[in-house]
N, C-alpha and C positions, 0 to 999 in steps of 0.2 A: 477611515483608511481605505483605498483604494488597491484592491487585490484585482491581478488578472483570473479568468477564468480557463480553467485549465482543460484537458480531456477529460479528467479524473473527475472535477467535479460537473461535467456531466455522464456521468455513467448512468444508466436504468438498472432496474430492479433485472432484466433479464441479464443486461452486460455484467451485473455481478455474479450471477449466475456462474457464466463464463469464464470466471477468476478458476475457478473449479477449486478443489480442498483447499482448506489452511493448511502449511506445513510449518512456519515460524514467522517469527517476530522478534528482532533484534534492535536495542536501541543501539542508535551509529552517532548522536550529538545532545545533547542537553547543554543550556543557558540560559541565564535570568534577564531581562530586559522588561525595564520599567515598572517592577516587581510582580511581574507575570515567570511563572518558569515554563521553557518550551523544551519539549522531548521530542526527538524527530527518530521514529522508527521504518525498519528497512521491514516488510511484511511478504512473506513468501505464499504463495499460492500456485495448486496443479499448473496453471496456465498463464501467468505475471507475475510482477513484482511490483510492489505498490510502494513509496516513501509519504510515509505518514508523519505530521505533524500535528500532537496534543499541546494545547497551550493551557496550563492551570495559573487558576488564583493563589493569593498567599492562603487561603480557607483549604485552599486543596479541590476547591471544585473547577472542572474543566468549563472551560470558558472560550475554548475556542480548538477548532478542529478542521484542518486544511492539508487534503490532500495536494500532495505537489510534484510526483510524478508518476505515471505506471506504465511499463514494461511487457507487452504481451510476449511469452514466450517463443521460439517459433514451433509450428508444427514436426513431431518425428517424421520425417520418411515410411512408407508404406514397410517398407523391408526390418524398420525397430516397432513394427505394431503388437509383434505377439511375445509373448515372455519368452528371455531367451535367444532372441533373435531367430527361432525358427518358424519359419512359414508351416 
């Protein structure tokens, strides 16, 4: 099978870094095809948003795992830097 390569899957160990905290993970689609089940979760982090796709076996074990989009958030403005909004 022939998959494009995306941004996502070349991210480094330091650009994940840069994701900053986990905040959640929501699955947004599930479907079976060709008796693989695929789960496609929306994954929230300080600084993106990531859409993750887990592909399992009928065994239950994951067999396939393809990021396929991420979202860098944009930076706050110097003026929402401090709690509160006061300088």
């Amino acid at each position: 099978m022939f998959e494009l390569t995306t941004e996502v899957d070349r991210l480094t160990q330091q650009d994940l870094q840069r994701l900053g905290e986990f905040r959640s993970m929501t699955l947004v689609e599930r479907w079976e095809a060709g008796g693989l089940r695929h789960y496609r979760y929306k994954i929230v982090c300080d600084n993106a948003v990531l859409l993750q796709r887990f592909i399992l076996s009928e065994r239950d074990k994951i067999v396939g795992l393809k990021s396929e989009d991420l979202v860098w958030k944009p930076a706050l403005p110097k003026s929402h830097s401090c709690p509160g909004g006061k300088e």
